[in-house]
Backbone as CSV, one residue per row, in Angstrom:
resi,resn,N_x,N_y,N_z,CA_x,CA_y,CA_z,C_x,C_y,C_z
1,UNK,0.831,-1.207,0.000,0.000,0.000,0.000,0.871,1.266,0.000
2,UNK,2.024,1.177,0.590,3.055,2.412,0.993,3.568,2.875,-0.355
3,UNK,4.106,1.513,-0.887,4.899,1.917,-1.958,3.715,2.242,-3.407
4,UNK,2.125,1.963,-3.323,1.633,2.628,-4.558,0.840,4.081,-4.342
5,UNK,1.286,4.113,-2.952,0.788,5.673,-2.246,2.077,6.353,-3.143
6,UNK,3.400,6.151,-3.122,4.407,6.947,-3.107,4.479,6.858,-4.789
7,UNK,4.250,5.819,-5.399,3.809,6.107,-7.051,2.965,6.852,-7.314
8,UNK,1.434,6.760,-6.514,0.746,7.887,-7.110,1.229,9.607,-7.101
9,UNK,1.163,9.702,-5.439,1.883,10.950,-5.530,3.390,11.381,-6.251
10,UNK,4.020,10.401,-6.981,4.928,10.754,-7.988,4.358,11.172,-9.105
11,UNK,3.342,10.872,-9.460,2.793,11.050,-10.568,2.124,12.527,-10.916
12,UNK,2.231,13.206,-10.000,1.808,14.391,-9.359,2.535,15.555,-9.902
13,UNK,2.559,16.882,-10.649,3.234,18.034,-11.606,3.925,18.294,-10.133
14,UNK,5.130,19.009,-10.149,6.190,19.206,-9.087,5.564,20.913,-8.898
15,UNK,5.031,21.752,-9.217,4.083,22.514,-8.569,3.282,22.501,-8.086
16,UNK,2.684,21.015,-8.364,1.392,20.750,-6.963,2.022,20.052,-5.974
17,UNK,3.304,19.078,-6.092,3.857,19.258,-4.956,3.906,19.982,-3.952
18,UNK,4.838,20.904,-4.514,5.099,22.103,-3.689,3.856,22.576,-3.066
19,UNK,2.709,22.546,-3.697,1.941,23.005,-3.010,1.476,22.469,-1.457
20,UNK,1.000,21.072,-1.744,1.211,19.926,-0.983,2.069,20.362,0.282
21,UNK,3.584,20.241,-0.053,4.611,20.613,1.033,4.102,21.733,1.645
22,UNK,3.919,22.833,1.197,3.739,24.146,2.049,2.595,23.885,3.207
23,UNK,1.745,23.071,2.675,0.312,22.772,3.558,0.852,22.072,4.729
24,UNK,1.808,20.503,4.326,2.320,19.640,5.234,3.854,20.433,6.146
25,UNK,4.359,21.417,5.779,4.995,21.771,6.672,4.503,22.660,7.724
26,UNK,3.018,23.290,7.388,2.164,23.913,8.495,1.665,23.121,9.765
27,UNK,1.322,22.316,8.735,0.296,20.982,9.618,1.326,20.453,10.756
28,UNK,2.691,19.590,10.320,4.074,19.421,10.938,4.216,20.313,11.839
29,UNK,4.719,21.320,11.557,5.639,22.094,12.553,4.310,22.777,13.467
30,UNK,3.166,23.120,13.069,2.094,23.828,14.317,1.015,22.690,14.404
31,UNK,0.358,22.025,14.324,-0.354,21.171,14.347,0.069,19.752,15.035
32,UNK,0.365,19.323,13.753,0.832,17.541,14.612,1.998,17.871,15.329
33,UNK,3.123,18.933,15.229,4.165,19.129,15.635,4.475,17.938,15.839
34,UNK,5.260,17.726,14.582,6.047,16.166,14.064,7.231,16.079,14.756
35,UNK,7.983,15.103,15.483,9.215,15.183,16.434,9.252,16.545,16.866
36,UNK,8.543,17.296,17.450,8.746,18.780,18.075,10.046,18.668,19.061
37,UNK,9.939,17.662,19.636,10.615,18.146,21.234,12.082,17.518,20.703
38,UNK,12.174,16.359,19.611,13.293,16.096,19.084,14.188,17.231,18.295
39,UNK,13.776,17.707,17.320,14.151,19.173,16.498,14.502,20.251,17.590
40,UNK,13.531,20.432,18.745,14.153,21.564,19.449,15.335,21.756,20.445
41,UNK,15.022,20.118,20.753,16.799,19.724,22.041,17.680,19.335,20.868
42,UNK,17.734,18.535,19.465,18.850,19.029,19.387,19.772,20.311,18.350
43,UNK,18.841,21.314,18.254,18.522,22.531,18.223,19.422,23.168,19.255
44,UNK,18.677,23.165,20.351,18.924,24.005,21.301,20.832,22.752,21.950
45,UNK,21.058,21.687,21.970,22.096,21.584,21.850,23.167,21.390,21.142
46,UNK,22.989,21.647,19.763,23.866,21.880,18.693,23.912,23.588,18.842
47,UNK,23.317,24.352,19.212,23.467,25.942,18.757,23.289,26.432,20.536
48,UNK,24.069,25.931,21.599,23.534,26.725,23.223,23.722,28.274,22.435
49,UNK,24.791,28.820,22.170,24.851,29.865,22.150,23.749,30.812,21.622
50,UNK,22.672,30.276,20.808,22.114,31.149,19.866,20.654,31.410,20.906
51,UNK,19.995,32.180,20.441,18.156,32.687,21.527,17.783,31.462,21.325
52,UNK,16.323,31.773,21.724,14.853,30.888,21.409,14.635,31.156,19.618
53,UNK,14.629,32.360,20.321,13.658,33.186,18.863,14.855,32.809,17.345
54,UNK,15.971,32.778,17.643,16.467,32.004,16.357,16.273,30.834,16.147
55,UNK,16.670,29.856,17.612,16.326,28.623,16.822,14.906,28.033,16.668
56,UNK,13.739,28.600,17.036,12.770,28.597,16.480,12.343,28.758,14.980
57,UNK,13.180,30.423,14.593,13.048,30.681,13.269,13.828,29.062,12.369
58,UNK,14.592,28.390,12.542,15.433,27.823,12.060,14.629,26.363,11.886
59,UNK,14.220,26.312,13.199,13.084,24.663,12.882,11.686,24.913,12.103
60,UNK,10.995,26.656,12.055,10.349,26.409,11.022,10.802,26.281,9.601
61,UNK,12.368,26.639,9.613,12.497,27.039,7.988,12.887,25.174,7.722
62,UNK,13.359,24.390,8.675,13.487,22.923,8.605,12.351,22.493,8.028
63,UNK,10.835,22.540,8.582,9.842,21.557,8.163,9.791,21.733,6.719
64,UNK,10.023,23.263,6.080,9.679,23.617,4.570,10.670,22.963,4.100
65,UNK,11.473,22.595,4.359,12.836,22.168,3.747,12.619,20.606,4.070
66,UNK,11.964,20.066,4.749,12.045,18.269,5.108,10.673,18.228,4.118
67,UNK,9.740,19.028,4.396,8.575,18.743,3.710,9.066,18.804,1.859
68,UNK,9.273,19.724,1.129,10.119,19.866,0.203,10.951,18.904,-0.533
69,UNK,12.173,18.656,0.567,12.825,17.033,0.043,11.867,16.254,-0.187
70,UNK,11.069,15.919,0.826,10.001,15.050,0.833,9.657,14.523,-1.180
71,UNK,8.780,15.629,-0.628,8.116,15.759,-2.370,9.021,16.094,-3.654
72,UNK,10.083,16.503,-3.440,11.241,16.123,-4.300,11.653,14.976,-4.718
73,UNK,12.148,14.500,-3.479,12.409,12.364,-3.630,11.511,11.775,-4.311
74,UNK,10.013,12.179,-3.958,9.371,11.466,-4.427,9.041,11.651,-6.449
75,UNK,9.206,12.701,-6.444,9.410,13.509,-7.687,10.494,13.400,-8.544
76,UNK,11.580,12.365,-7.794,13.049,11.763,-8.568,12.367,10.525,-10.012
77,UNK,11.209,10.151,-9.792,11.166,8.671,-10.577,10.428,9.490,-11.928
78,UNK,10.224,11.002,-12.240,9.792,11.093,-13.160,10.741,12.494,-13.816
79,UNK,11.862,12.357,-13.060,13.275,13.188,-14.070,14.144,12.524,-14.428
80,UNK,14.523,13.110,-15.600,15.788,12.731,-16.346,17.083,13.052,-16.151
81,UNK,18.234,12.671,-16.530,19.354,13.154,-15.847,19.485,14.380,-16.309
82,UNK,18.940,15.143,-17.600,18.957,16.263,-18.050,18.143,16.699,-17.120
83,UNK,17.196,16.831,-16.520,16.440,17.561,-15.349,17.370,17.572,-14.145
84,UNK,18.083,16.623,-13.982,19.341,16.770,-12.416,19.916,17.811,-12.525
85,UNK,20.961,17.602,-14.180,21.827,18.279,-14.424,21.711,20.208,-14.499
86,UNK,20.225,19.703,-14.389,19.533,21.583,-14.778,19.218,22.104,-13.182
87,UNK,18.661,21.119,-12.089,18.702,21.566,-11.062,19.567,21.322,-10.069
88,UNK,20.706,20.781,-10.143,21.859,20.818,-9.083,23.165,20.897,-10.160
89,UNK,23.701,22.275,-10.070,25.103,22.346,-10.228,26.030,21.666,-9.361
90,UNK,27.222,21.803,-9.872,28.273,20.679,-9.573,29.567,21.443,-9.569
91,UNK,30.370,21.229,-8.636,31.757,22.316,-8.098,32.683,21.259,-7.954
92,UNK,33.963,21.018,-7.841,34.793,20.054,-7.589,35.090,18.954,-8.426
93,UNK,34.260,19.057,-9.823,34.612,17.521,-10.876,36.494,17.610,-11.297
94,UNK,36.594,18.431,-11.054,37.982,18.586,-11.313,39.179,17.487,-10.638
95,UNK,38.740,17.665,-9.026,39.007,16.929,-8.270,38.644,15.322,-8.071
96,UNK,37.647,15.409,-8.486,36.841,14.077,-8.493,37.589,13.716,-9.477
97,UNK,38.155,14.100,-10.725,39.166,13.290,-11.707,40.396,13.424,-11.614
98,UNK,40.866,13.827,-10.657,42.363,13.839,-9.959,42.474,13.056,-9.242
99,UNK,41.371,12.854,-8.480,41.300,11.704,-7.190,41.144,10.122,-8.004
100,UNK,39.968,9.769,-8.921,39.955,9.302,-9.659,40.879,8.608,-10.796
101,UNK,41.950,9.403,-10.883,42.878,9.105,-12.434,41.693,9.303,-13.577
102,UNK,40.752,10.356,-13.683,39.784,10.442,-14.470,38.940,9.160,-14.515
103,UNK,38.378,9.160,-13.404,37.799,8.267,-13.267,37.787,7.161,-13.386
104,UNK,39.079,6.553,-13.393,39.407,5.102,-13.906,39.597,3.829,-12.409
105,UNK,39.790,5.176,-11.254,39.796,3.861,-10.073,38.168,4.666,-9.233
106,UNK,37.992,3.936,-8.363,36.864,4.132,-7.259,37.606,4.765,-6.435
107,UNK,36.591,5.834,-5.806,36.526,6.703,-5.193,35.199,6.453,-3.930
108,UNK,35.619,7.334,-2.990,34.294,7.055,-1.524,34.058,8.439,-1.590
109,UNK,32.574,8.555,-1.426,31.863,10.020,-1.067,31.393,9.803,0.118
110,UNK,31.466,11.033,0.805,30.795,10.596,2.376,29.978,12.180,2.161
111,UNK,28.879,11.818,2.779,27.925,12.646,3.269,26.960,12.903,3.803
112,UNK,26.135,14.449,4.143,25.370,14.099,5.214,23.893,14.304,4.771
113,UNK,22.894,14.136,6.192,20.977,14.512,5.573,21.376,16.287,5.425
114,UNK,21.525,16.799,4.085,21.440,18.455,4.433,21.024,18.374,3.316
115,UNK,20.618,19.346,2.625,19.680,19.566,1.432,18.876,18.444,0.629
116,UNK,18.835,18.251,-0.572,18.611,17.179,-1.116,19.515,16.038,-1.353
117,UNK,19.994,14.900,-0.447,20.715,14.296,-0.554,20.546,13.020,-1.428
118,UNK,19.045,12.831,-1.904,19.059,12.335,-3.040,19.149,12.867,-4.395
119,UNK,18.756,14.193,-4.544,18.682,14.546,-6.139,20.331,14.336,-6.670
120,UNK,21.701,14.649,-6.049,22.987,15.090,-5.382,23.568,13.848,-6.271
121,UNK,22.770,12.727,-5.877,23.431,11.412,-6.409,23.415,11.684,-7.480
122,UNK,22.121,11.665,-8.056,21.972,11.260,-9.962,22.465,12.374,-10.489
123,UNK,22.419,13.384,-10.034,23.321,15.242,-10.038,24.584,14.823,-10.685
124,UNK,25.440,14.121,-9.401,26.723,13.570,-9.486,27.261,13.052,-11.290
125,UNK,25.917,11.970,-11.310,26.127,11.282,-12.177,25.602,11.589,-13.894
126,UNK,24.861,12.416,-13.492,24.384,13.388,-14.500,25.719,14.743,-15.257
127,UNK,26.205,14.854,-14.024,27.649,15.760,-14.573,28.966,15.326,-14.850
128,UNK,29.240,14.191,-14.460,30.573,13.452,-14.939,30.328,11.720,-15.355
129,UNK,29.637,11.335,-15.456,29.204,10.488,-16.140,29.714,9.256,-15.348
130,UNK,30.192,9.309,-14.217,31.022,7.797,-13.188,29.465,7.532,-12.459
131,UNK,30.053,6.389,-12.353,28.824,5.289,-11.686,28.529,5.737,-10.358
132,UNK,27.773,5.557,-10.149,26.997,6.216,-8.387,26.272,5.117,-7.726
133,UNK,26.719,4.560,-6.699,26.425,3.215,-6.193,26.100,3.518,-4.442
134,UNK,24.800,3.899,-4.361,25.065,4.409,-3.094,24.534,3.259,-1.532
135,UNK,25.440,3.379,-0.642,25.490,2.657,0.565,24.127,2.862,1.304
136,UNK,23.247,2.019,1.506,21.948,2.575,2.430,21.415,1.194,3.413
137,UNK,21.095,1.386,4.617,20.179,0.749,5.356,18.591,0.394,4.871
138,UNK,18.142,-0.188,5.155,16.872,-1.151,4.984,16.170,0.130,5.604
139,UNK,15.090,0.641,5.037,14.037,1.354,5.330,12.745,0.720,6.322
140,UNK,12.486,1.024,7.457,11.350,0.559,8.303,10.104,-0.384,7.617
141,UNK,9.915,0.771,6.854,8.802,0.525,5.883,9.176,-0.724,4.553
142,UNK,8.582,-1.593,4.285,8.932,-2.570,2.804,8.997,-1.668,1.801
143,UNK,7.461,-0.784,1.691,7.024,0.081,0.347,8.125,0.694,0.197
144,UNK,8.357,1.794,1.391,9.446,3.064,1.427,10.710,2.194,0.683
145,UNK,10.935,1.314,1.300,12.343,0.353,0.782,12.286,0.290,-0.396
146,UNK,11.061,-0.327,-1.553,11.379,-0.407,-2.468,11.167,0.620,-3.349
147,UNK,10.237,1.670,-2.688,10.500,3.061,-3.853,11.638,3.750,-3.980
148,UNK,12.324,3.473,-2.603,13.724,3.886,-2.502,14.779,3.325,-3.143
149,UNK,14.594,2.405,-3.469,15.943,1.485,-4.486,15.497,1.627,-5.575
150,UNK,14.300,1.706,-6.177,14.295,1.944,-7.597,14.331,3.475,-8.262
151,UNK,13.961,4.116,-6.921,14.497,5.194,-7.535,16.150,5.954,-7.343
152,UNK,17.116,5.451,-6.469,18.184,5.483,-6.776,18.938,4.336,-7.783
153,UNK,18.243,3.478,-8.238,19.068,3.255,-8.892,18.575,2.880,-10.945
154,UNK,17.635,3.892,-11.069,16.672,4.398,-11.944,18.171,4.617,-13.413
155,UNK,18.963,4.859,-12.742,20.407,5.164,-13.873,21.324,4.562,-14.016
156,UNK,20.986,3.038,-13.283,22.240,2.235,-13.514,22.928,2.693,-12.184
157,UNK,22.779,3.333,-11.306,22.938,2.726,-10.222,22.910,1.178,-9.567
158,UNK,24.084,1.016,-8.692,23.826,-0.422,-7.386,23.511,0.037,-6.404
159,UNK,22.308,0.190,-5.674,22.502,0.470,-4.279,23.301,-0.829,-3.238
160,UNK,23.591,-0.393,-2.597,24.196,-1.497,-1.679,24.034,-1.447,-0.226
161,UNK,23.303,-2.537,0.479,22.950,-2.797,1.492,24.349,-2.337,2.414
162,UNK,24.387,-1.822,3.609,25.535,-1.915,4.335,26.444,-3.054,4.738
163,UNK,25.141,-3.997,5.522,25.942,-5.081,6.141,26.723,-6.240,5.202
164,UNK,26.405,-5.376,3.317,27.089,-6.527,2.456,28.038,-5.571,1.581
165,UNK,28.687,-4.590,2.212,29.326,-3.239,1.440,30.531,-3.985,1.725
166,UNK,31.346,-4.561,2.431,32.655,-4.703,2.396,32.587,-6.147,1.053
167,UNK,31.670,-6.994,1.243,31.720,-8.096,0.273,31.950,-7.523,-1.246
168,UNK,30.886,-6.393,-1.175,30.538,-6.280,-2.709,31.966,-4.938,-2.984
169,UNK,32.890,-4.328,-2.579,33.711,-3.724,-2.342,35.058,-4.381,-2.987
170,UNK,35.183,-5.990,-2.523,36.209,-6.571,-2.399,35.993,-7.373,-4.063
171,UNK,34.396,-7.735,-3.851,34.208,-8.561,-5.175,34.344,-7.369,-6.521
172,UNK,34.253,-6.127,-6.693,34.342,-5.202,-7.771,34.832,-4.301,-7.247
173,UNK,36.441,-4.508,-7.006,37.512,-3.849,-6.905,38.003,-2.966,-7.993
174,UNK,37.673,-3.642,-9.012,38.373,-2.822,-10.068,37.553,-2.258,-10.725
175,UNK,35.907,-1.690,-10.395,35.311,-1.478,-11.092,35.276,0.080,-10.721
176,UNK,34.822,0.937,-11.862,35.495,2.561,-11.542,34.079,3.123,-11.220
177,UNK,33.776,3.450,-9.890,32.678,4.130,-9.000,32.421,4.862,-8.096
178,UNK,31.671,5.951,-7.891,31.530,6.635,-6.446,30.833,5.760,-5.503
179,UNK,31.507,5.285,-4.391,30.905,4.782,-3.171,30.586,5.753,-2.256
180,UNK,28.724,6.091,-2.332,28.384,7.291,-1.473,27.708,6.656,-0.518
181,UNK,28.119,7.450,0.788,27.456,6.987,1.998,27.238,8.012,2.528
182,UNK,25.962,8.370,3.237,25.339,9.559,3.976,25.671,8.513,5.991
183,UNK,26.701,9.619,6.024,27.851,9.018,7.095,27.541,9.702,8.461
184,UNK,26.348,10.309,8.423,25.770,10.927,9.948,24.742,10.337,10.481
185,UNK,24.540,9.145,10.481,23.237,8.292,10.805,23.972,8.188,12.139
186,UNK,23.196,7.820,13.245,23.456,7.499,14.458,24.195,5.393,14.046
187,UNK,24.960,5.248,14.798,25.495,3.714,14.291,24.369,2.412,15.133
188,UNK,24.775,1.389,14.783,23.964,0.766,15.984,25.237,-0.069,16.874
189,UNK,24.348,-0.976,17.356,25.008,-1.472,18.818,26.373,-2.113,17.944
190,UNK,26.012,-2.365,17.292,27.588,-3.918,16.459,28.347,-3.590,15.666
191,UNK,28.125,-1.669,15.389,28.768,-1.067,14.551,30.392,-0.649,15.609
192,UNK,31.450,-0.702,14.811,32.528,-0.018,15.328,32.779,1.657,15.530
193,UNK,32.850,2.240,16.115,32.256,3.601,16.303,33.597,4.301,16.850
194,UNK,33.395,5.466,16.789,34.630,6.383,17.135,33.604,8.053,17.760
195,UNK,34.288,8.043,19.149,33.806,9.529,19.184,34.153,10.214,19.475
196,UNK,33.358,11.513,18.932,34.365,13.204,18.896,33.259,14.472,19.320
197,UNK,33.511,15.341,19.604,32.546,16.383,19.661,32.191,17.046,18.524
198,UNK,31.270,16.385,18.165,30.560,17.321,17.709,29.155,18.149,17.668
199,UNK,28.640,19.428,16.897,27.878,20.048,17.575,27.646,20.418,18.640
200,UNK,28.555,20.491,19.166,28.505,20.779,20.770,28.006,19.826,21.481
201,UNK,28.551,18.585,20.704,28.032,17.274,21.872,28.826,16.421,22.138
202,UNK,29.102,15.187,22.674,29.333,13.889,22.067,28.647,13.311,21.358
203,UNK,29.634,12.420,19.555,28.646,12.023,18.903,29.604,10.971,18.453
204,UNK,29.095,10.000,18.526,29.319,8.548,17.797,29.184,8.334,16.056
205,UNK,30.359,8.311,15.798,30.372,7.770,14.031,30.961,6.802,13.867
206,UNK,30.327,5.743,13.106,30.824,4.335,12.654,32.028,4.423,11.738
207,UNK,33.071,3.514,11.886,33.928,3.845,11.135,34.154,3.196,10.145
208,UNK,32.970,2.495,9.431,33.139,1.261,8.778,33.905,2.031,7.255
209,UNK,33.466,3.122,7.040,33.919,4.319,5.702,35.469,4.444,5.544
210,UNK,36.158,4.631,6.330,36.949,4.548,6.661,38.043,3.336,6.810
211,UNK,37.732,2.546,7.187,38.184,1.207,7.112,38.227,0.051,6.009
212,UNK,36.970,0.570,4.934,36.916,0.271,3.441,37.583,1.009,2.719
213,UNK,38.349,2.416,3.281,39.180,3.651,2.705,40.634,2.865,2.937
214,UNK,40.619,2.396,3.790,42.107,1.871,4.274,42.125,0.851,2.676
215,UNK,40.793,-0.475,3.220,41.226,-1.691,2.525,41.894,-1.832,1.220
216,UNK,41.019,-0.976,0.617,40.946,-0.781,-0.602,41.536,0.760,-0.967
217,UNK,42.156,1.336,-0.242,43.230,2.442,-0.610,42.216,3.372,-1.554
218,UNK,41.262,3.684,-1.472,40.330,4.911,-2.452,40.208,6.148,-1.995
219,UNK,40.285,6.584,-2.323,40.465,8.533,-1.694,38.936,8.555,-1.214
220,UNK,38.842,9.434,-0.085,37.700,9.542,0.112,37.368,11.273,-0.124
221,UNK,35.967,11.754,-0.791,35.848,13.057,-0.784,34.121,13.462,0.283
222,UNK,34.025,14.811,0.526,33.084,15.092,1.040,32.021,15.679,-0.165
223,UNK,31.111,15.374,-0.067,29.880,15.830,-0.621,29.035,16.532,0.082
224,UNK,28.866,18.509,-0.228,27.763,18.908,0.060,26.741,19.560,-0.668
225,UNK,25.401,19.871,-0.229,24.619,19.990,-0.812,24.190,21.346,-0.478
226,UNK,24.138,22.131,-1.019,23.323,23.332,-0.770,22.374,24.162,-1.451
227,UNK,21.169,24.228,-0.970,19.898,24.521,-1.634,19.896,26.065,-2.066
228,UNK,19.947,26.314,-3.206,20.242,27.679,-3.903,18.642,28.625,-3.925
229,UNK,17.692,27.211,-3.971,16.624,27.904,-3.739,15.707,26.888,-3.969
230,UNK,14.154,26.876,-3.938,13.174,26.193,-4.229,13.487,24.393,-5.466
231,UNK,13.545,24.047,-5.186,14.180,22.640,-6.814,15.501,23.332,-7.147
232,UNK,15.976,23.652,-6.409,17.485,23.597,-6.850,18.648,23.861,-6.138
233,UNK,19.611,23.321,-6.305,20.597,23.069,-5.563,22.387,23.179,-6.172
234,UNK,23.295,23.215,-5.377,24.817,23.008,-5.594,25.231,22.098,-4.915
235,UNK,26.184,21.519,-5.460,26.200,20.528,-5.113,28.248,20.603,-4.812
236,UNK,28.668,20.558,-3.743,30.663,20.426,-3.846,30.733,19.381,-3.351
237,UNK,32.554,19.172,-4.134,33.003,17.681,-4.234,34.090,18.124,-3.086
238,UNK,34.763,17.986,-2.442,35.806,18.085,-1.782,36.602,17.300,-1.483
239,UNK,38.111,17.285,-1.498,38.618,16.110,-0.876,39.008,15.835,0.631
240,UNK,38.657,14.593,1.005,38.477,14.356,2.519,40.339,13.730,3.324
241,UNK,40.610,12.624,2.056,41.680,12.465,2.549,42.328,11.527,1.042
242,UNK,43.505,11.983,0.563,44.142,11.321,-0.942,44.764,9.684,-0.672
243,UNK,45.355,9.910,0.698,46.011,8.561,0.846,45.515,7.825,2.437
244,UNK,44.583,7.363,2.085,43.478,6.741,3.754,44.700,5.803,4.180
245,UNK,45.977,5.151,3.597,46.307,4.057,4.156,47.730,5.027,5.050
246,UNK,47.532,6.499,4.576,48.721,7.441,5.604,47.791,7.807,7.265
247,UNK,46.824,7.951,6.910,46.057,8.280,8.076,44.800,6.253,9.172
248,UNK,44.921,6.764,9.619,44.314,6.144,10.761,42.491,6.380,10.521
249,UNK,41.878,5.303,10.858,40.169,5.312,10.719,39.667,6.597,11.500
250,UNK,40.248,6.853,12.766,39.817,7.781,13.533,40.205,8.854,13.107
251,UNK,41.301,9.444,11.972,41.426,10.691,11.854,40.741,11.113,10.727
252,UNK,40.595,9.868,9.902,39.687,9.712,8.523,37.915,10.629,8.787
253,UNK,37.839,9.743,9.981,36.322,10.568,10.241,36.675,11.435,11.059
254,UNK,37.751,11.570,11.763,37.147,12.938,12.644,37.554,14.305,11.464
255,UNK,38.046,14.143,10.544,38.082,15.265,8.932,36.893,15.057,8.666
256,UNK,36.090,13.967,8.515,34.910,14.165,7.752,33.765,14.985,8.915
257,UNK,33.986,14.750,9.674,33.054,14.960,11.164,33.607,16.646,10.621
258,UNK,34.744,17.198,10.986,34.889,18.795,10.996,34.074,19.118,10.074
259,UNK,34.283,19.035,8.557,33.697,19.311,7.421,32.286,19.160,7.452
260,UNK,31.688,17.941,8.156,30.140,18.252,7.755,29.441,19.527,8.955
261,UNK,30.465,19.346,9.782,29.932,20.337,10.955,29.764,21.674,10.397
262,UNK,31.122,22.099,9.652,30.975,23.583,9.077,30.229,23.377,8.135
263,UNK,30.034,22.388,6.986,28.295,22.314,5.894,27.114,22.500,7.051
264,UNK,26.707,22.069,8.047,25.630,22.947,8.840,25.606,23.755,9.797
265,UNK,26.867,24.227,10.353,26.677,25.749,10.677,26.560,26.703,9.565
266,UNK,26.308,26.404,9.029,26.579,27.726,7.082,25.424,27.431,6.754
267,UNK,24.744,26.537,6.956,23.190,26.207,6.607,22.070,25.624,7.173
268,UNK,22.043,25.763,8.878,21.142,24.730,9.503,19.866,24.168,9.558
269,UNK,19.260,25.136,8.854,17.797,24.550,8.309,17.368,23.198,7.302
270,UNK,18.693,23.223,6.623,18.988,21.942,5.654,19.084,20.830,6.351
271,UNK,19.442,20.585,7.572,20.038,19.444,7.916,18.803,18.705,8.689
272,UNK,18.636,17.468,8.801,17.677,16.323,9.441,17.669,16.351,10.970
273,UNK,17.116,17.257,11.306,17.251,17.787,12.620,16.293,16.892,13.629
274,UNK,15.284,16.231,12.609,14.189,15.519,12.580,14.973,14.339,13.422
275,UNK,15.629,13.500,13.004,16.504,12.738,13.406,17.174,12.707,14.372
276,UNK,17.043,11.200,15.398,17.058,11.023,16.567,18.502,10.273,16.682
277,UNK,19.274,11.280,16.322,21.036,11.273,15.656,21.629,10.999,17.469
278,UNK,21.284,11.361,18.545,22.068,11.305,19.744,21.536,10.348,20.932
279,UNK,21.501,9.003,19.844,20.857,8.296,21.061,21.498,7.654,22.337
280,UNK,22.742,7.025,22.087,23.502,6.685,22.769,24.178,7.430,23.287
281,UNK,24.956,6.862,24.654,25.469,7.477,25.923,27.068,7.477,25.557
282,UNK,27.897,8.705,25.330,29.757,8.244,25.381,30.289,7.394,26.966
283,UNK,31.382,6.789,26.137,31.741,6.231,27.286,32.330,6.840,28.262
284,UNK,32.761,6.391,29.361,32.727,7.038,30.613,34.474,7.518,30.705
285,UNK,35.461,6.925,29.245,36.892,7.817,29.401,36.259,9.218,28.411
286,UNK,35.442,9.184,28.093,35.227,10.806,26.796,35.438,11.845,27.371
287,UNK,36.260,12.418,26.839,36.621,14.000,27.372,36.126,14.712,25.996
């Protein structure tokens, strides 16, 4: 039922979307007040320094912006890569074929929930023409799951399950691809984890990115997204680290950890604030 709810409303002109969104981010943020008390603690502890009255302004400009993606994602299964390429520019391909040898070895993208982090992919792949194979967890939902894999991988995309990313890594070694992973998910219990402050917190990041950076020696770059305005976006490539087997797993992410921190202080309304990112407790040596 989930997944022919999310076909119909694909089927839907991307101005009645929008319309849609504007209604559901009212309803959200004053009405059902969707995760309210989640968005505002960690709000109010990612930003102590800032008022009420800003970070208020900041979680309403979030729902327009979650509501938005929303109906965007869902609005991915009826564009073309010429429609990506028209709404997310692209900064850093330069690098991406330096890091690359022009694209001839694999490369790791790490990144986070801040703007449209799906349009970003086929964006990617829409402007330099390398394969986009992106790393994702099993969705709650079956439907959500499978509208979600067919529409990332609508271009010849692989999506790839996590818990089978080192297999399928080792088995197409030599095959020339961006391995993107949206690398700010909270980890779970069996994940290997590393932690650092961030946002003004303690925060736990899995280091599994990192440790496939080692295996397989692939440069890793940062990917961000930034919303230029209404359906459209920029999109930078950055590099995170050229030689992962000079650096250590923990310094690998705590570079990627700095970098996504400054992508949402520069933009915090973008980011999945929604998200119940600080669940677990640091251990008791964390300074």
């Amino acid at each position: 039922m989930t997944y022919w709810l999310y076909r119909t409303l694909a089927l839907l002109p991307l101005p009645i979307k929008y319309g849609l969104s504007s209604l559901a981010a009212l309803l959200l943020g004053t009405v059902f007040r969707y995760r309210a008390r989640v968005v505002a603690d960690n709000l109010h502890n990612a930003f102590p320094e800032q008022d009420i009255e800003w970070r208020k302004a900041v979680a309403q400009r979030f729902y327009r912006q979650f509501t938005d993606v929303t109906m965007e994602i869902l609005h991915s299964s009826r564009m073309s890569l010429d429609d990506f390429a028209k709404r997310v520019t692209v900064s850093g391909v330069d690098e991406l074929d330096r890091l690359s040898e022009n694209r001839t070895r694999s490369v790791i993208v790490l990144t986070i929930h801040q703007g449209n982090w799906e349009w970003m992919m086929h964006a990617a792949n829409a402007h330099t023409g390398m394969a986009i194979d992106p790393v994702y967890r099993r969705l709650h939902s079956p439907g959500a799951d499978r509208f979600a894999y067919e529409a990332r991988s609508q271009f010849g995309g692989q999506p790839i399950l996590m818990e089978k990313v080192a297999r399928n890594v080792l088995k197409h070694r030599r095959r020339s691809r961006a391995l993107v992973l949206v690398a700010d998910q909270s980890p779970g219990q069996r994940d290997n984890v590393y932690w650092t402050r961030w946002l003004n917190q303690p925060t736990a990041f899995f280091t599994g990115p990192a440790t496939i950076a080692q295996l397989t020696q692939f440069p890793v770059m940062f990917a961000r997204c930034r919303r230029e305005s209404r359906g459209h976006y920029h999109l930078q490539l950055m590099p995170i680290t050229e030689a992962p087997g000079q650096a250590t797993p923990e310094e690998i992410i705590e570079a990627y950890a700095r970098v996504a921190e400054e992508s949402i202080r520069e933009e915090p309304e973008s980011f999945l604030w929604s998200n119940r990112r600080w669940k677990h407790r640091p251990p008791d040596d964390f300074t």
